[in-house]
C-alpha positions, 0 to 999 in steps of 0.5 A: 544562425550557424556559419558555413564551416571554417568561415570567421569573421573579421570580427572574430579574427580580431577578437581572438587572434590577432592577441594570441600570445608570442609564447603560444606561438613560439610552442606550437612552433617549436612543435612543428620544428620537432615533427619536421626539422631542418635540414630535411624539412624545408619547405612548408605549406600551413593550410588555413594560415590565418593571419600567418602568425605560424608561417612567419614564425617558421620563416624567422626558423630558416625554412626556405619556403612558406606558403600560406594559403587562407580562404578568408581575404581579410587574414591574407590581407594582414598577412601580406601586410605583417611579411616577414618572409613566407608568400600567401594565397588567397584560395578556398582550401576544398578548390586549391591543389598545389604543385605535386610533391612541391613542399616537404610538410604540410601543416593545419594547425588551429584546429582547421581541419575536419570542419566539412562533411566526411567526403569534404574532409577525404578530399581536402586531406588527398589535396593535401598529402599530393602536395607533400613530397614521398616521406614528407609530413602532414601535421594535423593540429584538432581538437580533443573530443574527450575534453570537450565532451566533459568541458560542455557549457557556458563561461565569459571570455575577457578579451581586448574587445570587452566579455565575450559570453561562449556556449560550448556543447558537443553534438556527434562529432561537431563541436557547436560554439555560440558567441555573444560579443560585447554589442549583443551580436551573436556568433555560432561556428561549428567545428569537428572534434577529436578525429579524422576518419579511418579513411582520411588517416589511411589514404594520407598514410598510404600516399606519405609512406611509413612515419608520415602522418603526425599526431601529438597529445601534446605539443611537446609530444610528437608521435610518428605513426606506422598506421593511422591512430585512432583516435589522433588527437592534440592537446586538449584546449 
């Protein structure tokens, strides 16, 4: 049975996130300080935090205000609990609009973004850019179709949970994730890949101005848009 979109489980956040590595953190991280550095760039808000690994490692960099918002309550939980300096809300992203203008670059990073419908998407994306300031920055980090075109199938995951069978394959522009945890229980998490339509990219870019909107093929390879790209990608997972 397929999830509603962007909803993980708790088992799914122990399983996968909570053991990321300090240095993946530490690039993407350093990523972001590239596309939006201090001292202009102060205040940040990161969309679908998580467990706030990225907030907290932005505050550890000196920016002033870090906000996480998440919609999953277990992962804000964990957040409050690790501190160590951002603030977090608890709110559904397609539900919460922030104060226009209040921070300087909103980030989505973990490839959370275009998980809804085309309209879902526009308008989560227009929440969004009106809480950034006029020259503020949107980074979006998503997944790369390409890739993930050609790397369809099946392979063993060994986590700190024990083998985890995945089945990836890619229909249209979703890209279908099946998990088989160690107890036997299965997990299927729809995802989008690759992109964010033409309308979602102008409508951002409109409202941020001229070298706003930020894509990278990698993550040392931030790239400052005049005009929306086509397609925006990240690196390729």
């Amino acid at each position: 049975m397929c999830a509603e979109p962007n909803a993980y489980s708790l088992r799914w956040l122990k399983v996968f996130h909570a053991g990321i590595d300090e240095a993946r953190t530490t690039q993407e991280t350093t990523f972001i300080c590239g596309c939006a550095p201090l001292p202009e760039f102060r205040k940040v808000i990161d969309v679908c935090c998580g467990m706030g690994r990225h907030a907290r490692a932005l505050s550890n960099h000196g920016y002033s205000v870090v906000t996480g918002v998440d919609l999953d309550a277990d992962a804000i939980a964990e957040a409050c609990e690790l501190a160590g300096g951002p603030s977090y809300v608890h709110a559904d992203i397609r539900d919460y609009q922030p104060e226009p203008g209040a921070f300087d670059v909103a980030i989505v990073m973990g490839q959370s973004f275009g998980h809804f419908d085309p309209a879902t998407n526009r308008d989560g994306l227009g929440r969004l850019t009106t809480s950034v300031r006029g020259g503020g920055r949107v980074v979006l980090d998503l997944w790369n179709q390409e890739f993930f075109a050609a790397h369809q199938g099946e392979r063993e995951l060994k986590t700190p949970c024990g083998v985890v069978r995945e089945n990836k394959r890619v229909v249209g522009d979703r890209l279908l994730v099946h998990l088989d945890y160690p107890d036997g229980s299965p997990r299927t998490i729809r995802m989008a890949v690759g992109y964010a339509d033409a309308n979602e990219r102008s409508g951002a870019v409109n409202r941020l101005g001229p070298l706003a909107f930020l894509h990278g093929l990698r993550y040392h390879e931030p790239r400052l848009s005049r005009q929306a790209p086509d397609p925006i990608r990240s690196r390729a997972l």
